[in-house]
N, C-alpha and C positions, 0 to 999 in steps of 0.2 A: 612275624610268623613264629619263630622260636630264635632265640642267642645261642643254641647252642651250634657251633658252626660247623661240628661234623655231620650233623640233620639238617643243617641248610646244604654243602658240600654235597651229600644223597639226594637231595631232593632236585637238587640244580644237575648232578650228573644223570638221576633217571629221566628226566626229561629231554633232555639232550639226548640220550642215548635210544628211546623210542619214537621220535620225533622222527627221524628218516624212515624207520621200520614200518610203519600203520601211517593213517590219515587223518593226522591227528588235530583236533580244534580246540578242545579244551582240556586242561586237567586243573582236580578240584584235590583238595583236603577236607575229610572231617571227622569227625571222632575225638580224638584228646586236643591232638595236635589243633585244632581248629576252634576247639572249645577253649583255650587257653589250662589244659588239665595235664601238658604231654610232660613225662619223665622218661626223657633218654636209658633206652635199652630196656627200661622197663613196659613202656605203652606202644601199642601200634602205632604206625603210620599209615590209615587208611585212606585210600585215593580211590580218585574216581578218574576214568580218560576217557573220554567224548569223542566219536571218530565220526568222518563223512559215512562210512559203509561198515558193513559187517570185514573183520578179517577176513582173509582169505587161509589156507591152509599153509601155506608155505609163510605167510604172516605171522600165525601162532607159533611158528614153528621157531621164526626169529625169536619173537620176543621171549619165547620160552629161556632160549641161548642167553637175550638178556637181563633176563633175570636171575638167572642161573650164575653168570658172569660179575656181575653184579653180587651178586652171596658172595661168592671167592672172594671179591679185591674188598669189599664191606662188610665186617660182620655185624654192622647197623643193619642192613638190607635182609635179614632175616625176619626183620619186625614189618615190612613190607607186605603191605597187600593193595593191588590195584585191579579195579574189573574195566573191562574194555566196552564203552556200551555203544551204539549206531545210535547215532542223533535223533536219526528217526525211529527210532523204537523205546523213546526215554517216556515217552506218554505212560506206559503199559509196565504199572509199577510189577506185575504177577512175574514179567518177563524174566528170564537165566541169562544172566550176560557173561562170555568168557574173563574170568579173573585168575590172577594170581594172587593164592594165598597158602602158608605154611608149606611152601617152596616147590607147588606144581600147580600145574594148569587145571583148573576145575569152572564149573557153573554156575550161577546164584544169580539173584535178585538185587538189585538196589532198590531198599527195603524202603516203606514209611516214616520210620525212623532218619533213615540217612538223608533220606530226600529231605528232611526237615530241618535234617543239621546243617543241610547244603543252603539251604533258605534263609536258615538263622545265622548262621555264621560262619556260614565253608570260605575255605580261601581259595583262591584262584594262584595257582602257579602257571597257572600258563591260559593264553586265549579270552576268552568270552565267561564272563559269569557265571554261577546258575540259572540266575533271575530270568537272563537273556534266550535261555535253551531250555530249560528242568521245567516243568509245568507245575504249579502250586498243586496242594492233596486237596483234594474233595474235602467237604465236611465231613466229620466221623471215623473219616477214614484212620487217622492215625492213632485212635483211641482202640478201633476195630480191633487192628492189625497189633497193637498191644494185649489185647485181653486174648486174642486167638492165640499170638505168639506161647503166652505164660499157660494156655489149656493145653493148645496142640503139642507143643515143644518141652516147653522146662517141666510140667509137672508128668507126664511120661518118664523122663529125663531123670527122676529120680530117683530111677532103677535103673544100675544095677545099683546097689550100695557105694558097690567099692568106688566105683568112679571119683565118689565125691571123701577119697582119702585124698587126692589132687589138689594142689593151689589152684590149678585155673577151673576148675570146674567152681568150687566153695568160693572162690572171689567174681566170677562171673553169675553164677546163682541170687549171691548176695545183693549184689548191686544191681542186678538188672531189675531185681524186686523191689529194691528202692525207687528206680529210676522208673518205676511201671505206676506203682504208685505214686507218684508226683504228677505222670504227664497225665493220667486221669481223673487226679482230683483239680492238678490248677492246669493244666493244657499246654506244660513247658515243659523242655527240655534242662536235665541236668548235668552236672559233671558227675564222673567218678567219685572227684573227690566231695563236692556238696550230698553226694547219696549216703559216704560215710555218716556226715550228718543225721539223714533221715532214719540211717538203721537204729542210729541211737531212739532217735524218738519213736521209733517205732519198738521201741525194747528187744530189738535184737541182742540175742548173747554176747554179755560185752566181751569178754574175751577170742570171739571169735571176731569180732569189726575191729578190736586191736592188733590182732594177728595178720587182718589184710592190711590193714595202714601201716604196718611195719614192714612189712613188703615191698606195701607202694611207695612209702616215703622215705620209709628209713634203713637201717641194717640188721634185717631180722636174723636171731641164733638157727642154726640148725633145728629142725623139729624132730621128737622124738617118734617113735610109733605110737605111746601112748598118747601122745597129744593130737596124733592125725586119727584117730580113732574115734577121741572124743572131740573133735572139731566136725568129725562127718555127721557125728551124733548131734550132736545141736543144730548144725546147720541144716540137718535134712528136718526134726524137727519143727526150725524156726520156719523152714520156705514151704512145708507140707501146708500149714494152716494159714500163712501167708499168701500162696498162692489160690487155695480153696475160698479165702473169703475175699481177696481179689474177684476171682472170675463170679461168685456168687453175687456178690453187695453189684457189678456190673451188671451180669443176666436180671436182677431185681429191678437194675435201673432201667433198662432199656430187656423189656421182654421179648419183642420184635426179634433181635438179633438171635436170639435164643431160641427161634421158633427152627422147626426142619422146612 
């Protein structure tokens, strides 16, 4: 799973600690951690927890507490995100499953995406498989849910400006655009760090795919204003036409999908 044993430590007391609270059958890993891409403190830990039933209200109410509790005694557990989904409702990828993410209780989907990463290479910290319970994606489906994500989401998303003076906005931008084009042209899932790759070859501004790998990997200097200025600047340039001939060269390919 990972050596580093204060995120074994986290991962072995969250489950422990939910496990009497909810009805719980399975918890999954995926994202870095799962992909073999995780950098302690710096990368999520996203989880998946598979219950007999929906919570109940005094349920959410616990695990809120432990979650919460949890932040205190770990300041790992901050990088923590888990959604809680009913067994029987895992069919129904559209569905909002209560999660814990950026340290409160909210809604969301377990996307096409994760379902995939669950398939390919999630790990099981606890119970039953994916294989066993998650239902494979439809054909198309995950190319779909890629091309809609980058129309409906990211390229909105590119306003307002300032946003993207942010680290996470400019290194989640960057990559997902890498990692969008991959799973379209070869039908696979990447890492983080393999997408650094892609930016290159896809002639992304090299100074700005230096400036996320120094983040991610290494010990980047303090940045200055003028260099988050002109890091917004390339960046938003480089994902404007990025994303445009993405959903384009797609809707070309499959007109169908592009129909009202």
């Amino acid at each position: 799973m990972t050596d580093h044993a204060p995120t074994t430590a986290l991962l072995d007391r969250f489950v422990n600690d939910i496990t009497p609270l909810v009805p719980l059958t399975s918890v999954w890993a995926h994202g870095s951690l799962a992909g073999g891409d995780y950098r302690p403190g710096r990368s999520d830990l996203d989880l998946i927890a598979v219950l007999d039933r929906h919570c109940l209200p005094e349920e959410e109410r616990r695990l809120a507490q432990a979650h919460e509790r949890l932040g205190q005694d770990v300041p790992l557990a901050a990088k923590l995100h888990c959604s809680y989904a009913a067994v029987a409702e895992l069919p129904d990828s559209a569905r909002s499953h209560l999660t814990w993410a950026h340290e409160e209780l909210m809604h969301r989907p377990i996307t096409p995406v994760t379902r995939r990463e669950l398939h390919d290479f999630g790990l099981v910290l606890y119970g039953a498989p994916p294989a066993a319970v998650l239902p494979p994606l439809a054909d198309g489906e995950l190319a779909a849910f890629v091309v809609r994500d980058m129309k409906e989401f990211w390229r909105p998303s590119l306003e307002p400006r300032e946003r993207w003076l942010r680290d996470i906005w400019v290194d989640a931008g960057m990559l997902v655009l890498a990692r969008a084009t991959v799973t379209l042209r070869d039908g696979r899932l990447i890492t983080k760090g393999e997408a650094l790759t892609v930016l290159r070859e896809m002639r992304a501004p090299a100074e700005v795919v230096d400036d996320i790998e120094r983040r991610r990997y290494g010990s980047p200097a303090p940045a200055t204003e003028q260099w988050l200025a002109l890091r917004a600047e390339l960046t938003l340039a480089f994902l404007t036409a990025g994303i445009d001939g993405l959903v384009a060269a797609h809707s070309a390919a499959s007109p169908s999908e592009s129909a009202p």
